[in-house]
C-alpha angles and dihedrals in degrees: 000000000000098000125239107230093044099061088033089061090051095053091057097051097050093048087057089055115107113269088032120126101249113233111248094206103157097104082062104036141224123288106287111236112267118215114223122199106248097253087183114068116241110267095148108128120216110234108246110223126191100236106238112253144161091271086070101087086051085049093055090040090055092046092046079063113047072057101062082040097057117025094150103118119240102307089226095166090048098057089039089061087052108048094042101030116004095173089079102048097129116218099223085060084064108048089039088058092039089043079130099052087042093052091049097041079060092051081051099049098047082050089048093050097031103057111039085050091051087052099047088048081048089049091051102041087049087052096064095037096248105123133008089049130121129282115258111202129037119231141172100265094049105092089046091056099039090046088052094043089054084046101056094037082055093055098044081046099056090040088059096043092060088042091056096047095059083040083062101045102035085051089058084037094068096035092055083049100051106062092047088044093055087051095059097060100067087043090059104048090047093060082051098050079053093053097099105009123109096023109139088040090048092058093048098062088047085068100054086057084079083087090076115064083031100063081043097065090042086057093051089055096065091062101034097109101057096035091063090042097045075047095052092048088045091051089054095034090088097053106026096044084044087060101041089047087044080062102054097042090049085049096051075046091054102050089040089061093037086049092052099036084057087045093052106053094040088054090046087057093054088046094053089049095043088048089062099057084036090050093050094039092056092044083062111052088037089060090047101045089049092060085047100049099038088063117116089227093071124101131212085349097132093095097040092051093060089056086066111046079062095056089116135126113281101197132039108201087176080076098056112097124261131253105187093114093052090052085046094055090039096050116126088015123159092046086164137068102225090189101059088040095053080050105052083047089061097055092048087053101046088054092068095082088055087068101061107060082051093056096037097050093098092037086054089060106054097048093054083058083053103048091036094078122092117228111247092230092065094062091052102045094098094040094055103056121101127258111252100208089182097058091086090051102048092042085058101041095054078043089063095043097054089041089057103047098056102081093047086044081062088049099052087049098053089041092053096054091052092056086047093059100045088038089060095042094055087050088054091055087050097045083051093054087054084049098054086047094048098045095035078050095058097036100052087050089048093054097042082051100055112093109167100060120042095185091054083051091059102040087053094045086050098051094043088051087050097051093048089054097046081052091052096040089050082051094054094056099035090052094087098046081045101052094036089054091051096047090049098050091036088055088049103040102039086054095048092052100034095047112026102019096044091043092045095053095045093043092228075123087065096045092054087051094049090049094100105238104029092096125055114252091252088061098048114113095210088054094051095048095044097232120160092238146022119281116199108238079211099051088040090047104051084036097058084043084073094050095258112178109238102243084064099048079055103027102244098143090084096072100037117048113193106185084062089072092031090074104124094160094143116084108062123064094059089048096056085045100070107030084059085068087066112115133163121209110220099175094109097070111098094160095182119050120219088247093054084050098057087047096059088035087057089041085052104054096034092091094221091149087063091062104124088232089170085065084060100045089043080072111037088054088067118085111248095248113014091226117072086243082201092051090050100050085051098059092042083061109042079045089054092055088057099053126110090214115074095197090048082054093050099047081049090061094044090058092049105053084047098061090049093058083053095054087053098045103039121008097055102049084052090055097052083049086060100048095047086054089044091061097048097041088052093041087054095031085059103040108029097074095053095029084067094049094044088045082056091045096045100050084049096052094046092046090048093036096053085046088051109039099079083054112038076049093060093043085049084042096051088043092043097049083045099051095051080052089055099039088047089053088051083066100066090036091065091049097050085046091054091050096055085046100044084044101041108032104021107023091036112020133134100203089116090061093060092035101053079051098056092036091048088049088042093043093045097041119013092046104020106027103040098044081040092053099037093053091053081051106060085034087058089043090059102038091056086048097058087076105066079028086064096041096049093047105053079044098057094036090069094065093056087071115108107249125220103178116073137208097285111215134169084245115101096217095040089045086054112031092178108042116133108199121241119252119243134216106244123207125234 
């Protein structure tokens, strides 16, 4: 039997050639993500990275000079003689490539003989009073020197004091690395000892994932019918649901204009007939308040007079245009009832997912017997792959590794904690020596700033002079531990960094391992892994930073091709020949009933568009009468109130209250008149022009729409039917795009090769060697310092002495400061 996914395949990728109809599948979706159980254990090792801090630019500092310390190159002859024949390692080799460690064991060993020596002399001189002691005479010079000696004491005293602080914290530094960073190492050779184990039953599971996507296009099937059919009546929703609810919009349309037009002209007859007794009533009292106002008796009557000869009709609704042969065109419209008939339309539509699940039935049968068979490739995946003789042996010999280096894993720890402790105790002894400077500083100021009491001077000078010199003497027998601590970790560190850290970044490292030669054959990786030929650890390791698989870091795919057992080029021609049977009757939608057309024919031909609404509006824009009639009755009667003549008054108020009960009678009906016509001519005014427009649109779309819908059904059909093969499809292709990448990057990946690489450089330098170093570092910084930090202090301490002998001069009141002159008897 012709397979499905092959022939799916190659429908896709016709239909991407140029000239092919491109698929519009977004109304079915894509291929939902299936998830597949991880056949391949996980051996993938996480990257360790040194978080960035502000210890960094120390760090740099540190490295920049182990640099200057060692710029001898990778002594590549000189490993290779130890790890092949260390017997003849020459001495000479060494120091010559350690000339800088050398040079700095000697600057140690001069510190570590120098300045004990100079403590115990000082011990001694001090003994028999003859140096360290106060000074005994003031002179000029000595504020100025004493100011500079406390200066400079100040200043070596802070330096220590920052030197101590990242001693502190570089020394815990290293201690909270190292237990995480032992731990590593067993992790990571573990991952390593998983790097080709389990292979052939790893595949095999792998082929039991093709249930998956398998079981998922079954279950598609099952659904296959109304899921095309819901797709086909999605497809046509938009179009044929917008014209159905274009309809009824144009029919409520419809009914609304109908409704004002009928409106209008009903409410312009009322007005015509309202204008004329309007029209007589005004004439009347016109004529009446001009003889009133005309007679010589009345006073101020001249404004109120021209009031009145406007006392006219404002609109003349006789003058607007007539409608009655729109209403004659429009009568008995609308005939029908556009709801019930979009209704009845609906329901018409929404059926047409109910007929594919009765004509695909058969079709749906035939594709599950399809999908149902299992490829051959897939049986033999597991069979096929080669026997890897070396897995055992690299597996043991990383066993024995691992197994090895526990014990002296143990042994770094303890020491390490032992190296912690002292390390923090020597720190202590510094931070103690800042101490003494700080506290004998203030309180040899405090006491040369004191005035009033000379015996709380002294005491304070005193105290201050006796601290200083508990902080320089601390600094004289710590100075050995000190010095001996910073040699050894320096020896360790700087080597650490210089030969192994440097090389390995520059991969000069790499380059040494892939000289053939230079490793013993029991180190050598091709050996271990039985290949027929070398393979470069530089080449492998760039090579598994990319992701490389491993069989083709080590060229294994020549003799295991997977795409051979990946052919599933059965299930698709069968599947594409019988989704193309399907087929979807639209003869049923009428959309638009006979009744409806003759409606919007009837719309379409009243003219109601041509109506001349302006002339209406012309006319309801004018005021009903030009004169305010209730202005006008207020001023008759405050003008009544003014006149000389009390008959001339009364007839003024007549009139007045005449023309209010006009107003009340007559005006404002007319004015509610106006504003009901106002409503329907700007109603009509607003939607005619574009009713009709719409009417005319309407009739075009549903005439092209009913032509089009039995076709544009069969195009969406035949896409539609495409699109569930392709997504379908999509299925198996993700599952042969799982399997490459579960066999090449997880069963079979070298990644923990790389990454044991990179973990084991970052371990070793980024989190062991630079805190290491950098502690040595600070530790070195303050140990140098101790020695200006000792001289300035037994110097400054001497001028918190209390002096007794002052500045001597030829001058009676500079020799005695403090003589106070005799008093003399005086004589009257």
């Amino acid at each position: 039997m012709a397979s499905l996914l092959g022939l799916g395949l190659g429908l896709m990728l016709a239909l991407s050639l140029p000239g092919a109809r491109a698929l519009d599948c977004e109304s079915l979706g894509p291929a939902t993500r299936l998830t597949f159980t991880r056949a391949a254990r996980d051996r993938w090792l996480a990257p360790r990275v040194r978080a960035p801090g502000p210890l960094d630019h120390l760090y740099g500092t540190v490295r920049r000079f182990l640099s200057t310390v060692q710029l001898n190159p990778f002594p590549a002859e000189l490993v290779r003689n130890v790890l092949n024949e260390p017997a003849s390692v020459k001495v000479d080799e060494v120091v010559r490539y350690e000339a800088g460690y050398v040079v700095c064991a000697v600057i140690a060993g001069l510190y570590l003989l120098v300045v004990p020596t100079a403590g115990l002399c000082f011990c001694c001189c001090r003994g028999h009073q003859r140096c360290g002691g106060p000074v005994k005479t003031e002179y000029k010079e000595m504020a100025c020197e004493r100011g500079t000696l406390m200066t400079f004491l100040l200043l070596t005293t802070l330096v220590l004091l920052i030197g101590v602080v990242c001693a502190f914290v570089t020394n815990q530094r290293v201690h909270e690395h190292m237990g995480p960073s032992v731990e590593a190492v067993p992790e990571t050779l573990l991952s390593l000892r998983g790097l080709v184990s389990d292979v052939p039953q790893e595949l095999q599971a792998v082929a039991q994932q093709f249930s998956v996507p398998q079981n998922r296009v079954l279950k598609d099937l099952d659904g296959v019918a109304a899921s095309i059919g819901s797709t086909i009546h999605t497809q046509l929703r938009s179009s044929v649901y917008g014209m159905l609810a274009s309809l009824l919009s144009l029919g409520q349309a419809l009914q609304v204009s109908v409704d004002h037009l009928r409106a209008l002209n009903a409410t312009l007859l009322e007005l015509r007939e309202g204008q004329q007794d309007l029209d007589q009533a005004i004439s009347v009292h016109r004529a009446r308040l001009r003889d009133l106002l005309q007679e010589p008796s009345c006073q101020g009557c001249q404004e109120t007079l021209s009031q009145a000869h406007g006392l006219e009709l404002g609109a003349d609704f006789s003058q607007v245009p007539h409608v009655d042969d729109v209403l004659h065109r429009l009568e008995g419209v609308p005939e029908a009832n556009f709801s019930s008939m979009v209704q009845e339309e609906n329901s018409t539509f929404n059926a047409l997912p109910l007929l594919a699940p009765l004509q695909l039935a058969d079709v749906v049968k035939e594709l599950k017997k399809a999908v149902a068979q299992q490829p051959r490739g897939l049986k033999t995946l597991a069979k096929a792959f080669p026997n890897w003789e070396a897995a055992s042996r690299w597996s043991q010999a990383l066993e024995k590794v691992e197994n090895s280096s526990r014990p002296y894993l143990k042994e770094v720890q303890r020491y390490e904690k032992y190296r912690w402790i002292v390390g923090y105790i020597l720190c202590s002894v510094v931070l103690l020596v800042v101490v003494c400077n700080l506290v004998g500083l203030n309180l040899g100021i405090w006491g040369l700033s004191a005035q009033r009491d000379r015996s709380h001077l002294e005491a304070k000078g005193r105290a201050g002079a006796r601290v200083l010199m508990v902080g320089a003497n601390l600094s004289f027998l710590f100075a050995a531990p000190l010095i001996l601590l910073v040699f050894s970790t320096f020896l360790v560190g700087g080597n650490v960094q210089t030969l192994v850290c440097r090389s390995w970044e520059s991969g000069e490292l790499y380059e040494f391992v892939d000289t053939p030669g230079n490793l013993p054959s029991s180190m050598n990786l091709s050996h271990l892994l039985g290949l027929k030929k070398n393979i470069s650890i530089l080449l492998a390791y760039q090579q598994c930073r990319k992701a490389a698989p491993l069989w083709r870091v080590l060229q294994l795919n020549d003799s295991y091709d997977l795409e051979t057992y990946l052919d599933l080029s059965q299930y698709s021609a069968k599947l594409e020949q019988e989704l193309q049977n399907f087929k979807v009757d639209m003869e049923s939608l009428d959309l638009l009933s006979p009744a409806g057309l003759r409606d919007l024919k009837a719309l379409q031909s009243s003219g109601l568009s041509n109506i001349h609404y302006p002339g209406f509006l012309i006319q309801i824009e004018k005021p009903v009468v030009n004169t305010s009639v209730e202005k006008l009755a207020h001023d008759l009667e405050g003008l009544s109130h003014s006149q000389g003549n009390s008959v001339l008054g009364k007839q003024l108020q007549e009139e007045a209250q005449g023309l209010r009960t006009l107003y009340q009678e007559k005006v404002l009906p007319q004015q509610s008149l106006v504003a009901k016509l106002n409503i329907s001519v700007r109603t009509l005014a607003f939607s005619a022009p574009n009713l009709q427009q719409e009417t005319s649109g309407a009739l075009d779309r549903v005439t092209h729409l009913k032509g089009e819908l039995p076709a544009w059904a069969a195009r969406i059909l035949r896409n539609e039917s495409e699109c569930f093969l392709t997504r379908e499809m999509g299925y198996f292709s993700q599952y042969m795009a799982w399997v490459r990448e579960e066999v090449t990057q997880h069963i079979a990946t070298c990644q923990p090769l790389s990454g044991a690489l990179d973990n084991g450089r970052v371990i070793l330098c980024d989190m062991m060697a630079d805190p290491w170093n950098a502690f040595w570092f600070c530790l070195a910084w303050c140990t140098f310092f101790l020695v200006p930090s000792i001289i300035f202090a037994i110097k400054t301490s001497k001028y918190f002495h209390p002096i007794w002998k002052r500045l001597s001069s030829s001058s009676s009141e500079e020799t005695q400061l403090f003589h106070i002159p005799r008093v003399t008897s005086l004589k009257l």
